[in-house]
Structure formats: C-alpha cells, structure tokens
C-alpha positions in Angstrom: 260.3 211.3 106.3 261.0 213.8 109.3 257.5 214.1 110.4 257.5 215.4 113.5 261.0 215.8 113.5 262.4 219.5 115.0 265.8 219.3 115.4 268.3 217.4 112.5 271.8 217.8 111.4 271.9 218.7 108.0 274.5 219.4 104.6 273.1 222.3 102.4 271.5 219.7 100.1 269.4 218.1 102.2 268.2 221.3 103.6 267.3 222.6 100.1 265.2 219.7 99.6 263.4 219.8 102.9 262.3 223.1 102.4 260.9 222.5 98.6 258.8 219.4 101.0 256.1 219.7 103.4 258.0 217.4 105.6 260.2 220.9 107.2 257.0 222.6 108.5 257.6 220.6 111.8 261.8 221.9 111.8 262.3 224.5 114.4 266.3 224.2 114.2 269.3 223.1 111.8 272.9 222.4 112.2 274.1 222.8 108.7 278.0 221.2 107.9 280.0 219.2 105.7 280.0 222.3 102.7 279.8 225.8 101.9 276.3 227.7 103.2 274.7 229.7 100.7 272.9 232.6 102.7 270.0 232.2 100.2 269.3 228.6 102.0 269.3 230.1 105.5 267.5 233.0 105.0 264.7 230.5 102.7 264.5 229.0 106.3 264.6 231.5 108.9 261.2 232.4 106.8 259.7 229.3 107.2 260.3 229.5 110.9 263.5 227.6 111.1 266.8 228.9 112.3 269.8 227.7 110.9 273.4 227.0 112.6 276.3 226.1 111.2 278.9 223.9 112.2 282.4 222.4 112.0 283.6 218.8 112.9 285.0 215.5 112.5 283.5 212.1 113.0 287.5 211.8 115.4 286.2 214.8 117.4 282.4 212.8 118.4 281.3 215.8 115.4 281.1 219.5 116.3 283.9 221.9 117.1 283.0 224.9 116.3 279.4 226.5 115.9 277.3 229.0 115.4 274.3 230.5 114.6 274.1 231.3 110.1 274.8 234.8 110.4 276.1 235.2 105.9 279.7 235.6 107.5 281.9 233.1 106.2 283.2 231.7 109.4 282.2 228.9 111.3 282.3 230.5 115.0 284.4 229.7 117.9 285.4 226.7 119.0 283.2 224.5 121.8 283.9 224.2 125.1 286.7 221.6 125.3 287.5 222.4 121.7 290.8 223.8 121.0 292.0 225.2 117.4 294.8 226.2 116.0 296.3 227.0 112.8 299.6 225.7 111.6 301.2 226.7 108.2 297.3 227.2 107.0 296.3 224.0 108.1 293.8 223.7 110.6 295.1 221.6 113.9 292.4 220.2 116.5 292.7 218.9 120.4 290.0 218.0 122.7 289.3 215.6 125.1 286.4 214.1 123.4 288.7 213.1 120.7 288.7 209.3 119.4 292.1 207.6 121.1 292.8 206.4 117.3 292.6 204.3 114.5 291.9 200.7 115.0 294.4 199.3 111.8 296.2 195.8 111.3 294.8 194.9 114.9 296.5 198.1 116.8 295.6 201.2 117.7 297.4 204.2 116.0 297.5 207.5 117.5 295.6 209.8 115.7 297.5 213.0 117.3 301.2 214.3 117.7 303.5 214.2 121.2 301.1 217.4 121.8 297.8 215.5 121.4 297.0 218.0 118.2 295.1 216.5 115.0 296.4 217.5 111.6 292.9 218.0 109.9 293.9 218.4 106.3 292.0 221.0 106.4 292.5 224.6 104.9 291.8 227.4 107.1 292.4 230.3 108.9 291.4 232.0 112.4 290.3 235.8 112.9 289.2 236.6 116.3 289.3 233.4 117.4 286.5 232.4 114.6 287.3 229.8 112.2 287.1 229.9 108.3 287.2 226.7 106.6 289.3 227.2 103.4 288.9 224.0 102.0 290.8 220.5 101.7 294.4 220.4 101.5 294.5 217.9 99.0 292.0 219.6 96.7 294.1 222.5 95.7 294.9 222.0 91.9 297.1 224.4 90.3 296.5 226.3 87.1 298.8 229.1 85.2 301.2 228.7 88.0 298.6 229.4 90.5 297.4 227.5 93.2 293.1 227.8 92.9 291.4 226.1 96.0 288.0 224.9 94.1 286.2 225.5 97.4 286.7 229.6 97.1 285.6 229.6 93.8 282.4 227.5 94.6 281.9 230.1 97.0 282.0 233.0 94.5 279.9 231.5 92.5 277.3 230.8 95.3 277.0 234.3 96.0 275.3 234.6 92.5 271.2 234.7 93.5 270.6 232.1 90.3 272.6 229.6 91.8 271.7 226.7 94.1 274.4 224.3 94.3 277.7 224.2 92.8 280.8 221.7 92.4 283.6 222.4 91.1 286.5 219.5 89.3 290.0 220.2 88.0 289.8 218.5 84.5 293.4 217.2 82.7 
C-alpha cells in the first residue's frame, strides 16, 4: 500500500503495522499523532532506518502545532511558527493565523475562538519550558474512590511495560 512512499503521517497503530510489513522499507520519516508514543515503536523504527516525529494538532489549526523529533520524553515539543499555546486552568488554549474562521452550522458561521482569538481545545495539558505535554481529554476524566484518574496517564504507565503494544483504557459502571 505505501510502495514507494517516504514520508506519511501516522497514529501508533498504523506505524506498528507498517513495520511488521515489507511495505515500510521505502519510509525514511514519520509524523506520529492522535495517541500516546510508546518509545518501543520509535526506537523499532529508527532501526529500520526511519526516524520518527511526533506531533500535536487539530484538523481547526490545518493539523500540526507543535512538533518534534521522538526523543522517549513525554512532551510534544514547542509550538510552530505561527503557533501560539497556552495553558488555562489545565486546559490547553490554541491561536494561530492558520486557524479555520469557524464552524459552518444552521447556515452561519460560528466563531470557533474567544474576543482574544484563543481555541479552548478540551484538551488536558501542561507546558514546561515552553514544551507541551498532552494530558489527555477533558471529558475523559472519570472519577474513582473520590479521585479524579485521567485513563490516558494510566495507558501511559502501562505502555512503559516492554510486553505491551497497545493499550485502551474504559471506565466501566
């Protein structure tokens, strides 16, 4: 299927199953998004000669904001060039002037921003060093003995084990 192909934006999964086909001998490059990067999978690639980024974004923001190249650190990199984040009561905020105008709803277009032309991501993170983490979803937090559990940290923990590929994680009752 990617014959030839030497550059493709990937999630984990796809990735895993490229590199158990002949079809990623011809991959020089990932961008790898849209869930949590084991640093098995990257380092599986950067052996078979492909290096591995990974990214943040939004379909609203034309894809990428932040990038970087898969380094095992947990972080996402800084943001692009034209990018802005920020973090606001652990919720990751978004401006940029590639940014869709809005939603097309009921034949108008809604603004997709506040006066301040930030985007409210629902998205859990935090910034160190002007590096983004991506916590999780804001609406996935489920709550258990009292405490709120984000299902995306404890994916991540369990990740880390070398026996395990891929991992999903569902608040039941």
């Amino acid at each position: 299927m990617l014959h030839g192909c030497t550059h493709a934006s990937l999630v984990p999964t796809q990735l895993w199953r490229l590199l158990n086909d002949d079809a990623a001998v011809s991959l020089k490059a990932v961008l790898l998004g849209g869930a949590s990067i084991p640093v098995e999978l990257t380092e599986r690639a950067r052996k078979q000669g492909i290096r591995s980024f990974c990214g943040y974004g939004l379909t609203e923001f034309a894809s990428t904001v932040c990038a970087k190249e898969a380094d095992g650190a947990a972080d996402v990199g800084e943001a692009l060039p034209g990018r802005e984040v920020k973090i606001v009561a652990g919720e990751i905020w978004l401006r940029a002037s590639s940014m869709a105008a809005g939603y097309w709803r009921d034949g108008q277009l809604l603004s997709l921003t506040n006066n301040e032309g930030w985007f409210a991501t629902r998205d859990r993170g935090a910034l160190h060093n002007g590096r983004l983490t991506v916590v999780g979803r804001m609406d996935n937090l489920f709550f258990s003995g009292g405490e709120g559990i984000q299902p995306e940290e404890v994916e991540r923990v369990i990740l880390a084990h070398p026996q395990v590929q891929q991992v999903f994680i569902v608040a039941a009752g």
